[in-house]
C-alpha positions in Angstrom: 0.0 0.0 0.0 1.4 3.4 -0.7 2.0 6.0 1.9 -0.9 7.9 0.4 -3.3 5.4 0.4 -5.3 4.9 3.8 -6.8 1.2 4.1 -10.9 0.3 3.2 -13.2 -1.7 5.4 -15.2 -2.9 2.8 -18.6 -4.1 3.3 -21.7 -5.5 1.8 -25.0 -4.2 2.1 -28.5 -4.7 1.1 -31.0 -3.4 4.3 -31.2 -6.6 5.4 -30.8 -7.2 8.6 -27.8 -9.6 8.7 -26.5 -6.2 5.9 -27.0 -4.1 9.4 -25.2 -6.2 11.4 -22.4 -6.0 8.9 -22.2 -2.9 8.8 -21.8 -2.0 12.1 -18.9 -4.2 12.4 -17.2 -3.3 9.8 -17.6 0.3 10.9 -16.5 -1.0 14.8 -13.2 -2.4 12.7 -12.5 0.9 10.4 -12.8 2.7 14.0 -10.2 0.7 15.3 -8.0 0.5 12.2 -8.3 4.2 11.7 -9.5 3.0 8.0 -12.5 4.2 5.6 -15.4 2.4 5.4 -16.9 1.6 2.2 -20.3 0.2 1.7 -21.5 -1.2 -1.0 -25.1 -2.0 -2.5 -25.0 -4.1 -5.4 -28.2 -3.7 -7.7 -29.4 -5.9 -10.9 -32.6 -4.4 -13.2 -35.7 -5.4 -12.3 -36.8 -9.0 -13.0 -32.4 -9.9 -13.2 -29.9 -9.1 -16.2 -31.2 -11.7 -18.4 -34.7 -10.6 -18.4 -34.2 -7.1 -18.5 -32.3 -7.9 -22.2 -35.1 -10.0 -23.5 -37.9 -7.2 -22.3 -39.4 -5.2 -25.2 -39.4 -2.3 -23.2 -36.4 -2.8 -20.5 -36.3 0.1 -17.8 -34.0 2.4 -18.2 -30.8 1.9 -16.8 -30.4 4.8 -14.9 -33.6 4.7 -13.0 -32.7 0.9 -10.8 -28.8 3.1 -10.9 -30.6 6.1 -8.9 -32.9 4.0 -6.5 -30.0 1.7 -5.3 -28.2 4.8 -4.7 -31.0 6.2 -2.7 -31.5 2.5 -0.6 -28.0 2.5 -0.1 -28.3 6.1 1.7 -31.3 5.2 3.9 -29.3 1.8 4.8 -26.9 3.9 6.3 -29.0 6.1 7.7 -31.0 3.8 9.2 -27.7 1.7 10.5 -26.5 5.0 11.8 -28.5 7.7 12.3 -27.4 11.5 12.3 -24.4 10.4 14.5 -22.7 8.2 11.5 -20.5 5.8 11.8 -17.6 7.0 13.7 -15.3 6.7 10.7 -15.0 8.0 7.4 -18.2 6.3 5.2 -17.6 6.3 1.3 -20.6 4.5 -0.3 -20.2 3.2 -3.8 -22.9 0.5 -5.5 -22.0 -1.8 -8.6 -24.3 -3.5 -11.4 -24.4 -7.3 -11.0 -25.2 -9.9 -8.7 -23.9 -9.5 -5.3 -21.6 -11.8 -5.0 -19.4 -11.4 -7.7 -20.0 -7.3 -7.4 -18.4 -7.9 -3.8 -15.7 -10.4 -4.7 
């Protein structure tokens, strides 16, 4: 890691509540590490990837793009409140399924 670069807590959430859980530790261990947290939200089109290309009329992109960027924000809201989480939170949200978004 370069002497610029400060270390990431990264962590995946959804609003879930095992997501919550998550989230607060990970924010407990970017306290402790003095790190940034980064939370993630991973989204897919309505209906998944592979019926979003068949549809006739597919949804735009940009509108699932804008509401997981919205849920993602009342996640940490509702994880955290006005008080935050204690470190510095940088939310980010990728298009795919979760688990290869994450990995």
């Amino acid at each position: 890691m370069d002497e610029g670069e400060r270390r990431r807590i990264v962590v995946g959430v959804s609003g879930s509540l095992g997501s919550l859980a998550a989230l607060h530790r990970a924010a407990d261990e970017a306290r402790r590490a003095d790190a940034d947290l980064l939370a993630v939200l991973a989204w897919e089109p309505p209906g998944g990837e592979l019926a979003h290309r068949r549809s006739m009329f597919p949804v735009p992109v940009t509108d699932p793009r804008q509401e997981a960027g919205t849920r993602l924000l009342t996640v940490l809201d509702r994880a955290f409140g006005e008080a935050g989480p204690g470190a510095r939170a940088v939310t980010g949200f990728g298009h795919g399924d979760p688990a290869l978004t994450l990995f």
